[in-house]
Every structure is written in C-alpha cells, then in structure tokens.
C-alpha positions in Angstrom: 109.6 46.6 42.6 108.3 49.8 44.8 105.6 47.7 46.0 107.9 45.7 47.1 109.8 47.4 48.8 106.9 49.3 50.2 105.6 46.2 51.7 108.9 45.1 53.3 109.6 48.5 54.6 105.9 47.9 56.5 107.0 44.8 57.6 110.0 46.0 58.7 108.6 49.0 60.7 105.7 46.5 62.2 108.3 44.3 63.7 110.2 46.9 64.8 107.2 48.4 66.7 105.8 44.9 67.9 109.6 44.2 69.3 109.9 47.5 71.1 106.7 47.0 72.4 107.2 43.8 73.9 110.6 44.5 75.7 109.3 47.6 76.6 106.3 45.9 78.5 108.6 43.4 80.2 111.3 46.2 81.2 108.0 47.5 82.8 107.4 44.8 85.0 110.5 44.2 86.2 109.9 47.4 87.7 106.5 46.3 89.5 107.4 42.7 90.4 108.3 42.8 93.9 105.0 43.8 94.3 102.6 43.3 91.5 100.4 46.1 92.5 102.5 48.5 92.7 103.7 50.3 89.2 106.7 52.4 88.6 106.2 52.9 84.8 104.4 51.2 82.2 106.5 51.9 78.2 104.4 49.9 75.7 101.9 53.3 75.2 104.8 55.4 75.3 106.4 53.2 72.7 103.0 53.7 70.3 102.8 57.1 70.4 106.5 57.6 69.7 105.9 55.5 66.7 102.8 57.4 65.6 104.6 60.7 66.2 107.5 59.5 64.1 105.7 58.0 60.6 103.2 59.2 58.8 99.5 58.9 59.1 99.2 55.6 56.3 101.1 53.7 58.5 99.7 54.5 61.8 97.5 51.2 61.3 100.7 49.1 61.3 101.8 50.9 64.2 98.7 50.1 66.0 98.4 46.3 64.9 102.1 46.0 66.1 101.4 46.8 69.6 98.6 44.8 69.8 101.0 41.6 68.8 103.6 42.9 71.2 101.5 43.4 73.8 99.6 39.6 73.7 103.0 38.3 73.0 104.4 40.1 76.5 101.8 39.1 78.5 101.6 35.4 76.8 104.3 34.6 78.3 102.7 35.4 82.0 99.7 33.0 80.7 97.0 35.7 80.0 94.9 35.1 77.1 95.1 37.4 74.3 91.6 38.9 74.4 92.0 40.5 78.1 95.3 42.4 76.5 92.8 43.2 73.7 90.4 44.4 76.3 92.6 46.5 78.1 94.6 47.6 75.9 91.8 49.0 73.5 91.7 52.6 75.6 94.7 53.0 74.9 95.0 52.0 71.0 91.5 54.8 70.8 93.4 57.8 72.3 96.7 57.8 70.8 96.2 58.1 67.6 93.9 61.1 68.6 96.4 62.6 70.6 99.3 61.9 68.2 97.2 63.6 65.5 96.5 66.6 67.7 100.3 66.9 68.1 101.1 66.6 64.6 98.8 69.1 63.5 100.5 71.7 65.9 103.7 70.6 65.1 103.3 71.3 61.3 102.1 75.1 62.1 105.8 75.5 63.8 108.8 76.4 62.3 111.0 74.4 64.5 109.2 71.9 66.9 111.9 71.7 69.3 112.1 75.2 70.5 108.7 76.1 70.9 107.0 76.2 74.1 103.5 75.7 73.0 104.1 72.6 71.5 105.5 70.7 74.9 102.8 72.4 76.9 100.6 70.5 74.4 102.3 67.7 74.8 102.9 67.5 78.7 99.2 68.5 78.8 97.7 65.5 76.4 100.7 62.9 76.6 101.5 63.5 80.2 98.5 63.9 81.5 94.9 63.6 79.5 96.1 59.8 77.9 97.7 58.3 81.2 94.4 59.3 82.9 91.7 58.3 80.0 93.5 54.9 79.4 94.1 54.1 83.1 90.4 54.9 83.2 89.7 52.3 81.0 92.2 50.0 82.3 90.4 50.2 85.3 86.9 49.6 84.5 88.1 46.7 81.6 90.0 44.4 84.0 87.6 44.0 86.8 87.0 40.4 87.2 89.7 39.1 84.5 93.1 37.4 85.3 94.8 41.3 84.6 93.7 42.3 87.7 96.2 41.0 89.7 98.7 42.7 87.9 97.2 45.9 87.6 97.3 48.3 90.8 94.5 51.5 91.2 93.4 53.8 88.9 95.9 56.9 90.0 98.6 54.3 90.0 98.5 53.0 86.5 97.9 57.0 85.6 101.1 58.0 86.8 102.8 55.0 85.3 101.9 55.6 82.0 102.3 59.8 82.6 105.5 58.8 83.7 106.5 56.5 80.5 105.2 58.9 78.5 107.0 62.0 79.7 110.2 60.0 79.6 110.5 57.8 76.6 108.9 59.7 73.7 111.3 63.0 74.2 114.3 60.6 74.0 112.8 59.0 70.8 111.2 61.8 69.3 114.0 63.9 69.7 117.0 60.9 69.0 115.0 60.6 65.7 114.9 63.8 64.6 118.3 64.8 65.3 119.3 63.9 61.6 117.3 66.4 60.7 118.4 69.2 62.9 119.9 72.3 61.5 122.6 72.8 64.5 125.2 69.8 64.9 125.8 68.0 67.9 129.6 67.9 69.2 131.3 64.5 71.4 133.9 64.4 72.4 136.2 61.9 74.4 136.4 64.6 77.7 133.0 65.3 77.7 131.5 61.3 77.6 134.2 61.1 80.7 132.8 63.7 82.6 129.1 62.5 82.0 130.0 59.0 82.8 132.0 60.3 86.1 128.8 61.9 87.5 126.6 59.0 86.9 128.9 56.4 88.4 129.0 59.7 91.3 125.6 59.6 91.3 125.1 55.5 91.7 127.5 55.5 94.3 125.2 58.6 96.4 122.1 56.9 96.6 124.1 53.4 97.1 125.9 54.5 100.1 125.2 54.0 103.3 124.5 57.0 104.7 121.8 58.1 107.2 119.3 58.8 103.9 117.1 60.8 106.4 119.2 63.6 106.7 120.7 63.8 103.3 117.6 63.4 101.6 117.0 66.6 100.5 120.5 66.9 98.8 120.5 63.2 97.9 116.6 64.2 95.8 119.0 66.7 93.7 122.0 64.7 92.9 121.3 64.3 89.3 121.1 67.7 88.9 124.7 68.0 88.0 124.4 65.0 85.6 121.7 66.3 83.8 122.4 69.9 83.3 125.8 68.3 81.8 123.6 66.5 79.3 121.2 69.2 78.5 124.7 71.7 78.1 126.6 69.1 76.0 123.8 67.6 73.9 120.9 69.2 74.4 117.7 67.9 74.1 118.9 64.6 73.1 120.7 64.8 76.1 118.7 66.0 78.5 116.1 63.4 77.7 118.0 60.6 77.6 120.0 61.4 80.9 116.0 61.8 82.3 115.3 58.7 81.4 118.4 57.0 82.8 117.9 58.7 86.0 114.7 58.0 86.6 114.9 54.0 85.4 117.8 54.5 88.2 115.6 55.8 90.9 112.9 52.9 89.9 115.5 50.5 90.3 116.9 51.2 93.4 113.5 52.2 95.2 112.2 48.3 94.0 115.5 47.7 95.5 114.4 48.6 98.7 118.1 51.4 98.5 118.1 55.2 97.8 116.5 58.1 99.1 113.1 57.3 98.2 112.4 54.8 100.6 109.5 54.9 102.7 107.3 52.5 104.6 105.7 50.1 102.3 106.3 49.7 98.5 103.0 51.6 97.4 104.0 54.7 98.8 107.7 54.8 97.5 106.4 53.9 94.1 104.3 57.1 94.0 107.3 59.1 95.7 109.7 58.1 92.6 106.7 59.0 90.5 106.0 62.3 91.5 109.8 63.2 91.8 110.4 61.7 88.3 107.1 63.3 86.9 108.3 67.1 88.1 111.8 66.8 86.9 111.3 65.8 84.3 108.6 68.0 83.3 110.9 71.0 84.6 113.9 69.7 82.1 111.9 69.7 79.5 111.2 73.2 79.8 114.7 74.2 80.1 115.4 72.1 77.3 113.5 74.5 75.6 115.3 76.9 76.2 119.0 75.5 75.8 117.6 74.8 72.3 116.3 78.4 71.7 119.8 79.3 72.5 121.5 77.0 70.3 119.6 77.6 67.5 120.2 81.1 67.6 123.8 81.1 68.6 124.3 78.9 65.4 122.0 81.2 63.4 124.4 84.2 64.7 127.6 82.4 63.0 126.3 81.3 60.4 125.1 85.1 59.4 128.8 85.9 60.6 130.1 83.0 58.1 127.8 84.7 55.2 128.8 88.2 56.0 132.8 87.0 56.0 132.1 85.4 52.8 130.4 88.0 51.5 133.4 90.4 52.7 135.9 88.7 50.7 133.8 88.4 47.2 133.7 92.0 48.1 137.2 92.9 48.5 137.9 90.4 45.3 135.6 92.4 43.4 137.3 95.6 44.3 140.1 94.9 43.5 139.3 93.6 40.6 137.9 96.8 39.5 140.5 98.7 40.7 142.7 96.7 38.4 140.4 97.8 35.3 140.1 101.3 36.1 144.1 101.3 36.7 144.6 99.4 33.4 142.1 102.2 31.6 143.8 105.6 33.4 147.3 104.1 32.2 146.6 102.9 28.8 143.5 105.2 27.9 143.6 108.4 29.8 147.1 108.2 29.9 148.5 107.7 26.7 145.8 110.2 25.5 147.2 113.2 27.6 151.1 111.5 26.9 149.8 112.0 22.9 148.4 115.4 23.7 151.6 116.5 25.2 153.8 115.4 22.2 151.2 117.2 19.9 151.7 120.5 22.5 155.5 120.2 22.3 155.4 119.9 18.4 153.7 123.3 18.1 155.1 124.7 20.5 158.6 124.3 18.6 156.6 126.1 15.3 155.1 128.7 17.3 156.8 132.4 18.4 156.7 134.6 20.8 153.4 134.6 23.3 152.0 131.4 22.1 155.1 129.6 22.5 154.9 130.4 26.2 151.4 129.6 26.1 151.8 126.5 24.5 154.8 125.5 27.6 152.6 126.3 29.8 150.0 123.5 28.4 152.1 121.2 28.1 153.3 121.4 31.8 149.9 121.2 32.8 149.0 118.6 30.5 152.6 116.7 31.8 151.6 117.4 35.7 147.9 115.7 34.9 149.7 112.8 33.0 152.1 112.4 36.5 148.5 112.7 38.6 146.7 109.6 36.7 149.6 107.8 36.5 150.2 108.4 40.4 146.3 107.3 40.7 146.5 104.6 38.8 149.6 103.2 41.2 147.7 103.7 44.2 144.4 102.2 42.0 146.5 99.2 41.7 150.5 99.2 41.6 151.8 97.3 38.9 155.1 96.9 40.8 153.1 94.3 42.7 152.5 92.4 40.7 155.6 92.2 38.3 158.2 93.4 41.2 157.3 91.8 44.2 156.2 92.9 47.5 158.7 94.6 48.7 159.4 96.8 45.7 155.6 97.9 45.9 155.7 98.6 49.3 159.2 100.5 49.2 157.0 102.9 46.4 154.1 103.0 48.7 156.4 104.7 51.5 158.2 106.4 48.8 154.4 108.3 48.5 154.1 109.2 51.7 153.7 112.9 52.9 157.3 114.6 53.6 155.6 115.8 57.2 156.4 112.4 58.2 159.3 110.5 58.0 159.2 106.6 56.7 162.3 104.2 57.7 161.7 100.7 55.4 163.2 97.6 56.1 162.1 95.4 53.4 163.3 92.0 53.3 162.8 90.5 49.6 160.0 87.4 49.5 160.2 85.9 46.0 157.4 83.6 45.4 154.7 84.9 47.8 151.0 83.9 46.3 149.6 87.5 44.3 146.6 87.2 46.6 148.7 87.8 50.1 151.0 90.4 48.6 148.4 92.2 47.6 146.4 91.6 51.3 149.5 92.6 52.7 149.8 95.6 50.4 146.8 96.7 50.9 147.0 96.1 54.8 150.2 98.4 54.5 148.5 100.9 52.7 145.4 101.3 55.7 147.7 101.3 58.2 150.0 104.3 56.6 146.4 106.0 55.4 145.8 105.8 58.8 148.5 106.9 60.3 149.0 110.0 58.4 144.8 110.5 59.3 144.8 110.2 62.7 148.0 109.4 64.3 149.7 113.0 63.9 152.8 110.6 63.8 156.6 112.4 62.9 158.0 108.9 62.3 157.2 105.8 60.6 159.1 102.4 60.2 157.4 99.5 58.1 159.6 96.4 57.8 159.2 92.8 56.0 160.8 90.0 56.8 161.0 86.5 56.2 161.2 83.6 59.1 160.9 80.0 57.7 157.5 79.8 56.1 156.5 83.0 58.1 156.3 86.4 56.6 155.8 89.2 59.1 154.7 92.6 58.0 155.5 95.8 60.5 153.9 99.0 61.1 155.2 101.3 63.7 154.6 105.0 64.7 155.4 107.4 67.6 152.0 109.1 67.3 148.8 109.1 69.4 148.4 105.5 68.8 144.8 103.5 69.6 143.0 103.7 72.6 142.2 100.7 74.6 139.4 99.2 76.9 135.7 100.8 77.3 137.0 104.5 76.3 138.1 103.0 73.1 135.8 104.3 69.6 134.3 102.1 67.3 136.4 100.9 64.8 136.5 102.2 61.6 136.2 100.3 58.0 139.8 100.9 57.7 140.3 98.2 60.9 137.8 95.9 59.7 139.4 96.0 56.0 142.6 95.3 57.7 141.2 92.0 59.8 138.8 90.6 57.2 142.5 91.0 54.4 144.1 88.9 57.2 141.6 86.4 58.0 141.1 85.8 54.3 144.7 84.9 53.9 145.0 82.8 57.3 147.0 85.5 59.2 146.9 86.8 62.8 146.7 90.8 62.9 147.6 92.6 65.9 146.8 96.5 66.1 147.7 98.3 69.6 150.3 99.4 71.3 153.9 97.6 70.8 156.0 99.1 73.4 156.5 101.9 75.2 156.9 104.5 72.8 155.6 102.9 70.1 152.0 102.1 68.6 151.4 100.4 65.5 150.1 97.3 63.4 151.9 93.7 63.2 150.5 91.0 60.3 152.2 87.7 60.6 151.3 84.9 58.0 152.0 81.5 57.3 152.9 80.4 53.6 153.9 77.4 51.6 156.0 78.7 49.4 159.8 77.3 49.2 162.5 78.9 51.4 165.2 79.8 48.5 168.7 80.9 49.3 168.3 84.5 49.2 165.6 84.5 51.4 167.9 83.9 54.1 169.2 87.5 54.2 169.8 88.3 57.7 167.6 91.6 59.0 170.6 93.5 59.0 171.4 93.1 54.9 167.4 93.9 54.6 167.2 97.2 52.2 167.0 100.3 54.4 164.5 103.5 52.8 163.7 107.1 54.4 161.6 108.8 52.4 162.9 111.8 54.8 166.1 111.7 54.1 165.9 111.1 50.4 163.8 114.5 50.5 166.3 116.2 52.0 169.3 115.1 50.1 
C-alpha cells in the first residue's frame, strides 16, 4: 500500500511539475510575441529549480523528466519537434540540478534559510546570474540552424530572461512553500488586502495615464515602491516576492504594450530596459527582505521569551504562595500550639511555685505568650486565614488593622461574596505591596484603601498623601514590589494603574472583571460600605 502511494504521490508531483512548466513557457511567450526576438522572461527553468529546491534529492529525476514533457508539449503546439526542445533545453536540465544541490547543501548548514544573507548572495550569484548565462550559452550555440531560432533572440537577451525568471519566481515559490513551516505567523487582514489592492490599482492607473512619461519617468520608475514596501511590511517575504513578481509581469505587460515608462525606440531596447529595472529591484528587495525577516524573527523571539518569563512568573507566585500556605499552616498548628502548650505548662507551675520563682515563672510565660502573639502575627501575614474563610474584605480590614500607628489607615471595604480565592488573594497581596510600600518609601501620614463592587467589576483603592512615584526620564527603576503588583494583575485579567491620582493624592488603582453573580447585598451603596481607622481605634 506505501508503494502505492509512493508511486501516485510521483505521479502526482510529475504532472504537477510538467503542468507548471508548460503554462509557465506559454505565459513566457506571450511576453515576447510581438516581437519573437525580443524576451522579457523565460519561467520553465525557474519553475525546475523551484521544484528541485522544494523535494528531495530521489525525486529530482521526476522533476527533470517533467520539464522535459512540459517543455515538448509547450512548444508542440508552435510545431517544433520534440528533439530541438531536447536540444536546447539539455543546458539547462545539466546545471540546475548542480546549482540546486549547491543551494541545498548551504541551506542545511543554516539555522533559518530565510534570514541569512549568505544564502541569497548564493543564490542571486548562481540562480541569477551563473545558470541564466551557462544555459543561454548553450541555448545559443544548440539552436543555430534549427526551427528554434526564430524564436530565440541573442545570447545576453535570453540571459537576462532567464536571470530575470529566476530572480522572480523561485523566491515566491520557495518562500510560499515554506511558510507552513515558518516559526513566526503571518497576519491578514481585511484593511490591509484593501490598502495593497488600492496601491496596485494606483499603481496601474500611473503608468496607464497619459501623461508626458518623459518628464515623470524618474518618479513613474519608483511607483511600486509604495506597493511593495507594503507587501514586504505586512507579509514579508512572501510578500515582498510575490508583489515583485506582480510588478514586474506588470511592467512586461505594459512595455509589450507599447504603454508605461519604459518605452523607448524599438522593442529590443525596452525589453532590456524592463529587464535591467526588474533585475535591480528585485535583487535590492530581496535584500531588505532579509532584513524585515531578521526583524521578525527576533521581535517574535523577544515575546515569546516575554510569554515564557510571564508564565514562568505566575508558576512562581503560585508556588509561593503555596508555600507560604505550608509554612503558615506549620507556625499555627506546630510552633504554635507548642509554645500555647508550653505556656499552660508555665502557668501550672507557676500557680505551685512561691515567692521568686513564681515571678520568674510570669515572666516566662509572658515571654512565651508575646512569642505565641509574634508567630501567630507571622503566620497571618504568611498567609491570612481570614482570606480565605472570611472574605476579602475581612482580610484586608486586618491587614490595615496591622499597619504602623505612625500612619493613619481610613478603609472602605465594600463586602464581595463569591469572588474566585485566586483574585482575593491577587488582590490581597496587591494591597499588601502597596501598603509595604507605602510605609517604606512614601513617608505617607494618611492612607485610605477602599473595595467596591460595580456590576461585574471590583475595584481595589490605594491612596496616600506621601511623596508619591516619580514620573518620566527622572523616574528609578521599578522595584520587585511593582512588578509583583503588575504580573498579580495581569494573571487575573486586571488593569493596574500606579501614579499619581489627583492633586494631592498618589497611590495604586486595581480594577478587575469577574463572573461571579451580582447578589442583593452586593448592591450596598459606597456610603453603607464599612468605614475602619486604624488611627482612631488607637487612640480611643
């Protein structure tokens, strides 16, 4: 069954070949018939070694029998006898294959054959310019005296021909094919086909018009310019090669035409005009196609490392907190219970013993108390349990209950029942860097943090009167704190705002969308929101 299928796929690929072949050699001469000796571009090599260049050395054979077929069959319909194709044709069937097999041998050694600039010198260099030459050569010399000769113009016409087929149509294939394979996506779209198509039909329309082409020739030579950077910007090499090759089939046209800006006094001298002009763009396209894809490739290299590293981020802060969870869970119900067993065992002796040693024994048992309040204090701040049996707002009414007394905390904490674990504690922990932060580096007297609920969006509130951050050039690098904040709200699909709010006031706005259903008493009004000052409950 693989044989098979083998056999069909060779079938397949030689009919394919022998087909693009043929149309390719009649697309050719409608390009030279208004004057048979006089060649804009000759496709059926091109065609071969795009072929060669695309499948794998085993089938080259096929590749090579199919162009013979297409070839005889092209010119059998002019009348010519199959052995004078044969003839001249046999250059041509000797040195691609060699040149093909130079190019894939370089190609191999290269990491990415699209971006590398020794690869298209290669291939400018052999398929541009040592092939056309060799197998015009032999053109030449093989058709003297046969019916081909009326058909076939000079040696450095059929050169540039076939230069010119060459440089054109086995980028576009080449590249077409191996876009499937490429490791940074192309992206269409609707506004951009619109644009390319409106400087095409632009560009018809230029060197259609009558206008005194003597004078605007120089501008009229680099009216595609605009077309093709727009290809080689939107879609790259593909692109780029493609719009080449519709340009310069364009310029053929027209100039066999007898329209455009290429016109000159007889047919053999506006042929080699388009071909030189053709020839030189194109080669200088390729170059900066190069480039564009060099650019590409490591732009898309650059986000993907940024996709990895926010990835990455994320596992990380899941992992820490996490851990934090643990360790919590072990101060409270190891360490914890430990030093609350200790200071049960203190008090009990302490009840038995007399006179120093009962003071002693107090005083250890109000150190051992005060140690029991600091691990349960780090164990909060490890990873409040509030938070995740309480709610939100709870939590975060403790967390500015544990602020500093230097500073005073206003809370406005509007209740969110439901809200995912994995926002409130982003949000938590958000709160948390922000009043770290404040109480590090703001030198801040006041504080106000409110919560509040609007539809399916939950905004979180940071505020200060201190220093607050400073802007533009002058501004430092930002902390981990900042980045912690912004990779906790990307993760959770929130927008963060840090900078200054008003006037007066600096601080740190969260605002996230959730999917959780709006109950009843979610629709407290900000004015019925619960109202904290860690200040005044201090003083009072």
């Amino acid at each position: 069954m693989s044989a098979q299928a083998s056999s069909m796929r060779s079938v397949g690929l030689g009919a394919l070949v022998a087909a693009s072949v043929a149309c390719s050699q009649w697309a050719s001469m409608l390009l030279w018939m208004p004057n048979p000796r006089s060649h804009m571009v000759w496709f059926p090599g091109a065609v071969l070694l795009s072929a060669l260049l695309l499948q794998p050395r085993r089938r080259w054979w096929i590749c090579l029998l199919a162009t013979a077929v297409g070839e005889a069959a092209a010119f059998g319909a002019l009348g010519v006898p199959p052995l004078a194709v044969m003839t001249a044709m046999l250059g041509s069937l000797v040195a691609t294959p060699l040149v093909a097999a130079a190019l894939h041998a370089l190609g191999r050694r290269l990491q990415s054959p699209l971006e590398d600039f020794r690869l298209l010198t290669a291939f400018v260099l052999t398929g541009g310019l040592a092939l056309p030459m060799l197998s015009a050569a032999w053109i030449a010399y093989a058709i003297r005296g046969t019916v081909l000769a009326p058909y076939l113009s000079d040696w450095p016409n059929v050169s540039l021909a076939q230069s010119l087929g060459n440089l054109m149509l086995v980028p576009a294939v080449v590249w077409l094919a191996m876009q499937r394979r490429q490791r940074v996506p192309l992206e269409a779209s609707r506004a951009r086909l619109a644009v390319g198509a409106a400087l095409l039909v632009l560009l018809c329309l230029a060197w259609t018009s009558p206008l005194p082409m003597e004078r605007l020739q120089p501008a009229l030579l680099v009216a595609p310019v605009p077309f093709l950077i727009w290809a080689m910007v939107c879609f790259r090499s593909l692109g780029a090669s493609l719009a080449m090759l519709t340009v310069g089939l364009l310029a053929m046209h027209f100039s066999a035409a007898g329209i455009g800006p290429f016109i000159r006094d007889d047919l053999a001298t506006t042929t080699v005009a388009v071909q030189l002009w053709t020839v030189l763009l194109t080669v200088a396209l390729l170059y900066m196609t190069v480039v564009v894809e060099q650019h590409a490739t490591r732009t898309y290299a650059l986000q993907h490392a940024h996709g990895r590293l926010q990835a990455m981020t994320v596992q990380l802060m899941r992992a820490q907190e996490d851990e934090r969870a643990r360790i919590a869970r072990d101060l409270h119900d190891g360490i914890n219970q430990s030093m609350a067993s200790i200071a049960i065992r203190l008090s009990i002796e302490r009840q038995n013993a007399q006179g120093p040693a009962r003071a002693l024994l107090a005083e250890l048992q109000a150190a051992v108390t005060e140690v029991s309040e600091d691990v349960r204090r780090m164990s909060h701040a490890l990873h409040p349990s509030l938070l995740r049996y309480a709610g939100l707002a709870p939590a975060l009414q403790a967390l500015c209950d544990a602020q500093p007394s230097t500073t005073r905390v206003q809370a406005q904490l509007q209740d969110v029942p439901d809200l995912p674990l994995d926002v409130a504690t982003a949000l938590y922990r958000i709160a948390q860097e922000a009043l770290h932060n404040i109480e590090k580096h703001a030198g801040a007297s006041e504080v106000q943090v409110g919560l509040e609920r609007e539809g399916r969006r939950v905004r979180l509130r940071i505020e200060d009167d201190g220093i607050g951050l400073q802007q533009g050039a002058a501004a430092p690098a930002q902390g981990l704190g900042l980045l912690s904040m912004r990779e906790r709200t990307r993760e959770i699909g929130g927008a963060l705002h840090i900078g200054s709010r008003t006037a007066e006031r600096s601080g740190v706005v969260v605002l996230v969308e959730v999917d959780c259903p709006l109950t009843r008493d979610d629709r407290v009004p900000a004015s019925g929101a619960r109202v904290y000052s860690s200040t005044d409950r201090m003083d009072s």
